[in-house]
LOLUM-201487 format. One line per field, with one value per residue (C-alpha): y, z, x; residue in one letter. Coordinates in nm, 2 decimals, always signed. Each point is the difference from the previous one (the first is absolute). Layout:
% residues N
v [Y:...] .
w [Z:...] .
u [X:...] .
residu [a:...] .
This chain:
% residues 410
v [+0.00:+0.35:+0.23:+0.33:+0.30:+0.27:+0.32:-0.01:+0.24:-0.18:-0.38:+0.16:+0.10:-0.34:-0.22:+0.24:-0.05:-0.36:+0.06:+0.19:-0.24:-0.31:+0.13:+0.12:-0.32:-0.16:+0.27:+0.12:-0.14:-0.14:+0.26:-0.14:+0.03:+0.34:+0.09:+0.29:+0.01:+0.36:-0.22:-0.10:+0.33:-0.02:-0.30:+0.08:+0.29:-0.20:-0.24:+0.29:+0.19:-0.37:-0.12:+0.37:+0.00:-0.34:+0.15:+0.29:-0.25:-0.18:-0.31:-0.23:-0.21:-0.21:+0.03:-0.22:-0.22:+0.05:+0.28:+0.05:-0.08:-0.17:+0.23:+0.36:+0.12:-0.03:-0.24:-0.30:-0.32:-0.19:-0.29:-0.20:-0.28:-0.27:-0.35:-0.21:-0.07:-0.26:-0.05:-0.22:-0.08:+0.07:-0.16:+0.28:+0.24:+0.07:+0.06:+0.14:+0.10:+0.18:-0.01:+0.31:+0.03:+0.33:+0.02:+0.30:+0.09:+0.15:-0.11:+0.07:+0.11:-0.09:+0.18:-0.13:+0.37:-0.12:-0.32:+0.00:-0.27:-0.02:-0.35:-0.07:-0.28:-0.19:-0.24:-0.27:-0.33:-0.26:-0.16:+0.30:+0.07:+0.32:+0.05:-0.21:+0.31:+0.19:+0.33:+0.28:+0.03:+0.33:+0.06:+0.26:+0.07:+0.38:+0.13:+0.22:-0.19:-0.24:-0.18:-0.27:-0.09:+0.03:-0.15:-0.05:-0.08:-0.33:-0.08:+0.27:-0.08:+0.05:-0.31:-0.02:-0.38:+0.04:+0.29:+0.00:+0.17:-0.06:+0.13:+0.10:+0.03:+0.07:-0.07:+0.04:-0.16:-0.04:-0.36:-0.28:-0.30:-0.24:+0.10:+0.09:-0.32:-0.12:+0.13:-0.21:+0.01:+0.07:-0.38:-0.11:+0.00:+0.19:-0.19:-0.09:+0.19:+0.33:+0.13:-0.03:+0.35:+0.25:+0.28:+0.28:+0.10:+0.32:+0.28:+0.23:-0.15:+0.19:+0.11:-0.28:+0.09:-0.22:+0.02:-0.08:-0.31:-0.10:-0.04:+0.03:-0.14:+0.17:-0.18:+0.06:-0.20:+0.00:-0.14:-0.09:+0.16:-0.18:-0.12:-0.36:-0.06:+0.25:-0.24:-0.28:+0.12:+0.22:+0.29:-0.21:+0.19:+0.20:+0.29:+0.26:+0.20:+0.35:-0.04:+0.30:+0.00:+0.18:+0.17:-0.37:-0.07:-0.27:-0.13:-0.38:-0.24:-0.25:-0.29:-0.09:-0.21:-0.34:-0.06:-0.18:-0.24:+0.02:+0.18:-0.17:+0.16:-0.01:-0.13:+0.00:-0.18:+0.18:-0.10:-0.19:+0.25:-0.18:-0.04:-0.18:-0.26:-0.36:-0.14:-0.31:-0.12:+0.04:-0.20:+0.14:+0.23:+0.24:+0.08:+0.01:+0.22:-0.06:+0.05:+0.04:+0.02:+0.04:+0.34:+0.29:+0.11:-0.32:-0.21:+0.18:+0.07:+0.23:+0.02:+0.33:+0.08:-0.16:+0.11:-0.26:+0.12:+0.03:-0.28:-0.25:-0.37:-0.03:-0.34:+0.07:-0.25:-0.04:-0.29:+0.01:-0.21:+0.02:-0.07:-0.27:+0.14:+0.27:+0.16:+0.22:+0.08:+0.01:+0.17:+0.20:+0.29:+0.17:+0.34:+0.16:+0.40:+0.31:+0.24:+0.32:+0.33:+0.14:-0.35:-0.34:-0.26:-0.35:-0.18:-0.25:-0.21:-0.18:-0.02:-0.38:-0.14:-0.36:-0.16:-0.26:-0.28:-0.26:+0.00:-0.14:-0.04:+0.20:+0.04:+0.19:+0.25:+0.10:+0.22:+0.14:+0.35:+0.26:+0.38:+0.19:+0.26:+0.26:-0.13:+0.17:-0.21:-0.26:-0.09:-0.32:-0.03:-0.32:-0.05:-0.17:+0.08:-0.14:+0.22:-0.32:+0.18:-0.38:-0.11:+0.04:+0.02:-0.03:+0.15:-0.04:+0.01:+0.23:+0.10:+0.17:+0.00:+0.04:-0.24:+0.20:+0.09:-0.08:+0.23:+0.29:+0.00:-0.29] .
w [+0.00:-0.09:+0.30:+0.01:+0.04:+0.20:+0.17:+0.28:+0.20:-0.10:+0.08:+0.35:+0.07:-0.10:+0.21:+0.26:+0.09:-0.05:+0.30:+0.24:+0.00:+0.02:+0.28:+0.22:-0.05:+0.17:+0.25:+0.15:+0.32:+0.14:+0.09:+0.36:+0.06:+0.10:-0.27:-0.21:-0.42:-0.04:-0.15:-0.29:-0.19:+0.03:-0.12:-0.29:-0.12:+0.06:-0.18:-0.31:+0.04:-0.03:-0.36:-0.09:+0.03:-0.17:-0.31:-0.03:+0.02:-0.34:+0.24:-0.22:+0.21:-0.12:-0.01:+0.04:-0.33:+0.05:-0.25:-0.19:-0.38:-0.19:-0.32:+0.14:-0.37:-0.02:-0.34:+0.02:+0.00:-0.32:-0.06:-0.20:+0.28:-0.02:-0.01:-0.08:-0.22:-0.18:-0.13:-0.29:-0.14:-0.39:-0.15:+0.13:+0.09:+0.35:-0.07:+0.32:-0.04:+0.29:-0.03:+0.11:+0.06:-0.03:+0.33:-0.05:-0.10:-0.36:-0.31:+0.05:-0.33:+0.10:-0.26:-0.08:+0.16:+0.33:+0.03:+0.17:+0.08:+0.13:+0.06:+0.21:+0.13:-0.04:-0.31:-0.12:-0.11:+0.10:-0.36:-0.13:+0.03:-0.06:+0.24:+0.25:+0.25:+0.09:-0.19:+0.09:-0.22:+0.02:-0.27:+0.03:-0.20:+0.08:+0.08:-0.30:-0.26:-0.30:-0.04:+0.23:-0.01:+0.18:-0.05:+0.25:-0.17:+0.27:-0.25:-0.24:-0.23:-0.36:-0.18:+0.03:+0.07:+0.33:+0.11:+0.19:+0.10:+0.19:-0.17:+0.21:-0.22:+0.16:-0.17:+0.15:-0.14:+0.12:+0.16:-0.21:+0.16:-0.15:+0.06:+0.35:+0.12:-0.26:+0.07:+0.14:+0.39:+0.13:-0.01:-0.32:-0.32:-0.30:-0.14:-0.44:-0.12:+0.07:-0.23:+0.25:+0.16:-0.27:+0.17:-0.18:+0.16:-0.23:+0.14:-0.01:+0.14:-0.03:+0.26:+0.19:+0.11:+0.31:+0.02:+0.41:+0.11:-0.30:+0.02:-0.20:-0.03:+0.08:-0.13:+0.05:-0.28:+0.11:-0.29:+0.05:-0.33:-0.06:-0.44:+0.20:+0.32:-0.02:-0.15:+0.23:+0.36:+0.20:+0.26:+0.36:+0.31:+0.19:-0.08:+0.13:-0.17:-0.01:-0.21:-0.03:-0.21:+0.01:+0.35:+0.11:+0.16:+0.09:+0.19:-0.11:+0.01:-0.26:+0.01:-0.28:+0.11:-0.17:-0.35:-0.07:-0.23:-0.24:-0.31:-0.32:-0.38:-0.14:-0.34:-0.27:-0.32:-0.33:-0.26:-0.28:-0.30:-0.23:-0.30:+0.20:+0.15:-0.11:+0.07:-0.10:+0.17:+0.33:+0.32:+0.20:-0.18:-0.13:-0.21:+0.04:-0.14:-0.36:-0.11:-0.36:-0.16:-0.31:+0.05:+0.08:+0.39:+0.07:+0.04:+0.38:+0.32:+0.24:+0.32:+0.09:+0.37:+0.33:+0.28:+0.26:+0.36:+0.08:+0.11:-0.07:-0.07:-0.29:-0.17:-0.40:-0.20:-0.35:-0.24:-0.40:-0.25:-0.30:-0.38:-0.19:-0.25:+0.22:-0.09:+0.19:+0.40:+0.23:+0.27:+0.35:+0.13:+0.33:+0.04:+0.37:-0.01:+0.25:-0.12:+0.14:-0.11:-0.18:-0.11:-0.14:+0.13:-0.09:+0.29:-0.17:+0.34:+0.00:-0.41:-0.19:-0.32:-0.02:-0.32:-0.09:-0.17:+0.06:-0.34:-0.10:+0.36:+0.26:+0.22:+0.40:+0.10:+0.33:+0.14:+0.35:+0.02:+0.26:-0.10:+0.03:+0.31:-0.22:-0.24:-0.05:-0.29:-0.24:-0.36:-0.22:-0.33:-0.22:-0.36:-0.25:-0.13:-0.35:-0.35:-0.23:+0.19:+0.05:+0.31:+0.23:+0.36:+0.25:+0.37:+0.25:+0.41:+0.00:+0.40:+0.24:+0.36:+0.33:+0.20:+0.34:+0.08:+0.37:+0.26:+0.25:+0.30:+0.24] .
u [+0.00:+0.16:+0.01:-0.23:+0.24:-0.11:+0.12:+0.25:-0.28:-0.31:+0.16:+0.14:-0.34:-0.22:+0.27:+0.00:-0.35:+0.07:+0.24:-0.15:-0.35:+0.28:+0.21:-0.33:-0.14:+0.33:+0.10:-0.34:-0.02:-0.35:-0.25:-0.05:+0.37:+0.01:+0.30:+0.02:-0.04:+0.17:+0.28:-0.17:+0.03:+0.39:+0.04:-0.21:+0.20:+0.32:-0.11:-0.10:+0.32:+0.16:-0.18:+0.02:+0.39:+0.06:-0.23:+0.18:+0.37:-0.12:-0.16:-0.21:-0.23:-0.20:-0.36:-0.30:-0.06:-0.37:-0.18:+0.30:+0.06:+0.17:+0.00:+0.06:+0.00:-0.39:+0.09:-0.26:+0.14:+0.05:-0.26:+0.25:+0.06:+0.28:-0.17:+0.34:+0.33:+0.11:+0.38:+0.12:+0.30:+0.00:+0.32:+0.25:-0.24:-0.21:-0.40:-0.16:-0.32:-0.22:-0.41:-0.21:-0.38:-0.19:-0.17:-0.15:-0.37:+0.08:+0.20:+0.40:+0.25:+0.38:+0.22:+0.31:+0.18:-0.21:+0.27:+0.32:+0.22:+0.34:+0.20:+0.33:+0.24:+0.29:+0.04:+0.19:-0.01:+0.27:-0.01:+0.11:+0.36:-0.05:-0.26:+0.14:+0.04:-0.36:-0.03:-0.23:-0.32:-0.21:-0.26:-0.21:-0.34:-0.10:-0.35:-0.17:+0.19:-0.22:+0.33:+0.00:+0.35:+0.37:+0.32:+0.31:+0.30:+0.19:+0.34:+0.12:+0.21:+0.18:-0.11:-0.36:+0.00:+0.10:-0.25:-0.27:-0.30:-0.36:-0.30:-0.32:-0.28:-0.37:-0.34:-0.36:-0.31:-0.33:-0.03:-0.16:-0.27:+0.20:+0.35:-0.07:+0.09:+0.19:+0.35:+0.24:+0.11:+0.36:+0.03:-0.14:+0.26:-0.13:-0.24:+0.04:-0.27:+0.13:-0.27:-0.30:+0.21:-0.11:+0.13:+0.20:+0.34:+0.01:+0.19:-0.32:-0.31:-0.35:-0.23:-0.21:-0.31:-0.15:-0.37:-0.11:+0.10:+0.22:+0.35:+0.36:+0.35:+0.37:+0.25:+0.35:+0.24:+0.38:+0.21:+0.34:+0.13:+0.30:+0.12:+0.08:-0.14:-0.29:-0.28:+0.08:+0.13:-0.22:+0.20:-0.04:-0.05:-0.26:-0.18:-0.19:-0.27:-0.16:-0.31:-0.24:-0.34:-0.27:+0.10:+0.01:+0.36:+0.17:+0.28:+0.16:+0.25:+0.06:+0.14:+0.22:+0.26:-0.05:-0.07:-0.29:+0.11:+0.28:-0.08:+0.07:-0.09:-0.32:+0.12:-0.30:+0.12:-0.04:-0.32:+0.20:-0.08:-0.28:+0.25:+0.23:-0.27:-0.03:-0.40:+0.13:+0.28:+0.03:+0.09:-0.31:-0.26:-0.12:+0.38:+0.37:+0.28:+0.06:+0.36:+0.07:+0.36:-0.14:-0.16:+0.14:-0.01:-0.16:+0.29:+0.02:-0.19:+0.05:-0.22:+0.02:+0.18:-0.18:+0.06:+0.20:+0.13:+0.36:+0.23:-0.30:+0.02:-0.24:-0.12:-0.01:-0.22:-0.14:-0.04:+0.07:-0.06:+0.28:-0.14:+0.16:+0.28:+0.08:+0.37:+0.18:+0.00:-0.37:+0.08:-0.08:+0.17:-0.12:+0.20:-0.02:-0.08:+0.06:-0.27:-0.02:-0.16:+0.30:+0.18:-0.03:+0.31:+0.03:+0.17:+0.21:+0.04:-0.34:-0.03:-0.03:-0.10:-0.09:-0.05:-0.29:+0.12:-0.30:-0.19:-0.30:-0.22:-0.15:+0.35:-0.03:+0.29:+0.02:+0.27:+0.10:+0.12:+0.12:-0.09:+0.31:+0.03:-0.06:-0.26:-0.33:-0.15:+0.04:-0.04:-0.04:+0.07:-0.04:+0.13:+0.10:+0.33:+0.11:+0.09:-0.19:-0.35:-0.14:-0.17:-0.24:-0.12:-0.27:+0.06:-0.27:-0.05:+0.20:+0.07:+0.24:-0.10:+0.22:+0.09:+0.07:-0.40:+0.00:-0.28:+0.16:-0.13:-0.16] .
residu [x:x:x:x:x:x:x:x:x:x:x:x:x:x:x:x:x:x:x:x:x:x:x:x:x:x:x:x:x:x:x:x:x:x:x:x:x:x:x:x:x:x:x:x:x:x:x:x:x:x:x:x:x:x:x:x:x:x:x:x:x:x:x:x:x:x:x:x:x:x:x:x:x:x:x:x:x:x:x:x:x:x:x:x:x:x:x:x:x:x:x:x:x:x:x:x:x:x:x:x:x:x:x:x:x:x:x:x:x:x:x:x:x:x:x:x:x:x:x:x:x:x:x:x:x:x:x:x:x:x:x:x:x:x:x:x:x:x:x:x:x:x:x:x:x:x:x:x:x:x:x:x:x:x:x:x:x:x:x:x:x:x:x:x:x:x:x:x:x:x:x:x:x:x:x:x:x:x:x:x:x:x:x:x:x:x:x:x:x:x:x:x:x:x:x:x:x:x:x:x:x:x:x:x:x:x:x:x:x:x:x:x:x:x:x:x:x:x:x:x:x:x:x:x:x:x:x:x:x:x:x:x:x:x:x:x:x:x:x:x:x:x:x:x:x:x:x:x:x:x:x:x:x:x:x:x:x:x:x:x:x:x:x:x:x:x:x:x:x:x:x:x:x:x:x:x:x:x:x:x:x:x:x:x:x:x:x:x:x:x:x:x:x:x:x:x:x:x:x:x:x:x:x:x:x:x:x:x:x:x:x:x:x:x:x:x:x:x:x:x:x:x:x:x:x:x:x:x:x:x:x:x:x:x:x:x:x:x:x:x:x:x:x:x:x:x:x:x:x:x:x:x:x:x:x:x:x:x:x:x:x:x:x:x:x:x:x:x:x:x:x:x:x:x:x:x:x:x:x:x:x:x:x:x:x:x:x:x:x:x:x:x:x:x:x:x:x:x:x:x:x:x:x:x:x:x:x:x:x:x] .
């Protein structure tokens, strides 16, 4: 409860009186005793001069709780109440999202410029050797703003591979029935169909107006922006949080000191382009890749770059199926990548080819593989390579999965 401030002359007085009916109800003696009461006066104007003195020293004493409030200003409270949070782990990033109900009697509009947030702690993340030692994290999103978004630089550096930076990024929406329980708890991993979460994490959110009863989502997004480590390892370590929407504040701690589970990449394989599709041959429906040698820029194949984790044992597998009368070389080659924003390196380390030689039946490769410390992505290529421009070849099952996916936590 704030405390009422009042004048030195006006607070001597009120406690005063409070005195002086106190001490004449402990000092009067019994009326049949004969004693006299002509004391009472002095004491009271001891006890006056005494309060009156201390006021005019700077004394604070505290006064009674009861009949004083706890908004001075005369601003009414905020009807935006806190029902409850929720955190999730998102590959390398922290989701914490904070529900609030309009209480009040009338419909409620939260602007984005009515939102302020403000996260801090010590991070790291033992798996990291660069962030083996806690860092301080301080992102900031200020009050009156529409962009919703801070940044904290952790490692600078020259060479942008070995940077890092946390993102905050801050969205509001107006709460759906059926996502209201559908986000995961602090213990659940992320669940596979990440799609059921439609919610935008633009930098500029619109308005959300609340009718009476209805409530909204906060969401605060920390990313661990990192070329690397970013997309898989999420900054350990707790938080706290300044939140403010709508005149609603609030005061948290987070706890983000365990990863969830251990974040692998969401590889999504590449549609086969309809030219290069064979309905007919195939070792499970409805096609397979269709190499050519014969026709120009068919006689290769190149799945574009998929995304693997760093340092990763990775099981490659595939089967082919070789024509009769092939000449020439069939072949794989996997090439390992470090792509950044500004460059494009091949990391020679992890790179293979491995050349087909069974011909004439369905034949199963499968290949284990570590991702190179550095890696960041992947890419297949398979070919025939001859000058007569004879042969052909099916590829199908095509599949690269990780072999470390183990669960964080108990």
């Amino acid at each position: 409860m704030a405390k009422a401030k009042e004048s030195p002359a006006r607070f001597a007085q009120g406690t005063g009186f409070g005195l002086a009916s106190h001490f004449s109800r402990r000092i009067a003696p019994p009326s049949d005793s004969g004693a006299s009461t002509a004391d009472v006066p002095t004491l009271f104007h001891f006890a006056f001069a005494l309060v009156t003195a201390l006021a005019s020293l700077g004394a604070s004493p505290t006064l009674p709780t009861r009949g004083v409030t706890s908004n001075p200003s005369g601003v009414p409270p905020s009807p935006l109440t806190l029902l409850r949070r929720t955190i999730r782990q998102d590959q390398g990033a922290w989701v914490v999202d904070y529900r609030f109900k309009n209480t009040g009697p009338t419909d409620l509009v939260v602007s984005p410029d009515e939102v302020m947030a403000k996260v801090e702690g010590w991070v790291s993340n033992s798996r990291i050797a660069a962030h083996s030692l806690p860092r301080w994290s301080s992102i900031a999103v200020a009050k009156g703003t529409s962009r919703l978004t801070g940044e904290n630089d952790l490692i600078t550096a020259s060479e942008e591979a070995k940077r890092c930076k946390e993102r905050l990024i801050v969205s509001i929406w107006p709460d759906e029935p059926e996502g209201c329980d559908a986000c995961p708890s602090m213990t659940e991993p992320l669940p596979a169909n990440l799609k059921a979460h439609k919610v935008s994490t633009k930098a500029n959110p619109s308005a959300v107006k609340l009718a009476a009863g209805a409530s909204m989502r906060v969401r605060l997004r920390l990313e661990h922006q990192h070329v690397v480590y970013g997309d898989y390892d999420p900054l350990l370590g707790p938080r706290t949080v300044e939140l403010t929407v709508g005149g609603s504040d609030v005061r948290d701690v987070v706890s983000l000191d365990r990863e969830q589970y251990l974040a692998q990449p969401r590889i999504t394989w590449p549609e086969i382009p309809e030219e290069r599709r064979d309905l007919n041959r195939f070792l499970s429906g409805p096609d397979s890749l269709h190499l050519e040698a014969h026709i120009p820029g068919q006689q290769y194949w190149r799945v574009p770059q998929l995304p693997v984790r760093y340092d990763t044992k990775m099981r490659l597998r595939f089967w082919y199926l070789i024509a009769e009368g092939t000449e020439g070389d069939c072949r794989l080659r996997l090439t390992q990548i470090r792509d950044t924003p500004i460059s494009l390196r091949s990391l020679s380390r992890g790179d293979f080819e491995q050349c087909l030689k069974v011909v004439g039946r369905w034949t199963k490769v499968e290949r284990i593989i570590r991702t190179d410390p550095e890696a960041t992505h992947v890419a297949l290529e398979f070919g025939i390579w001859n000058d007569s421009f004879i042969g052909e070849m099916w590829v199908d099952n095509v599949s690269l999965e990780p072999l470390e996916v183990t669960q964080a936590g108990p």
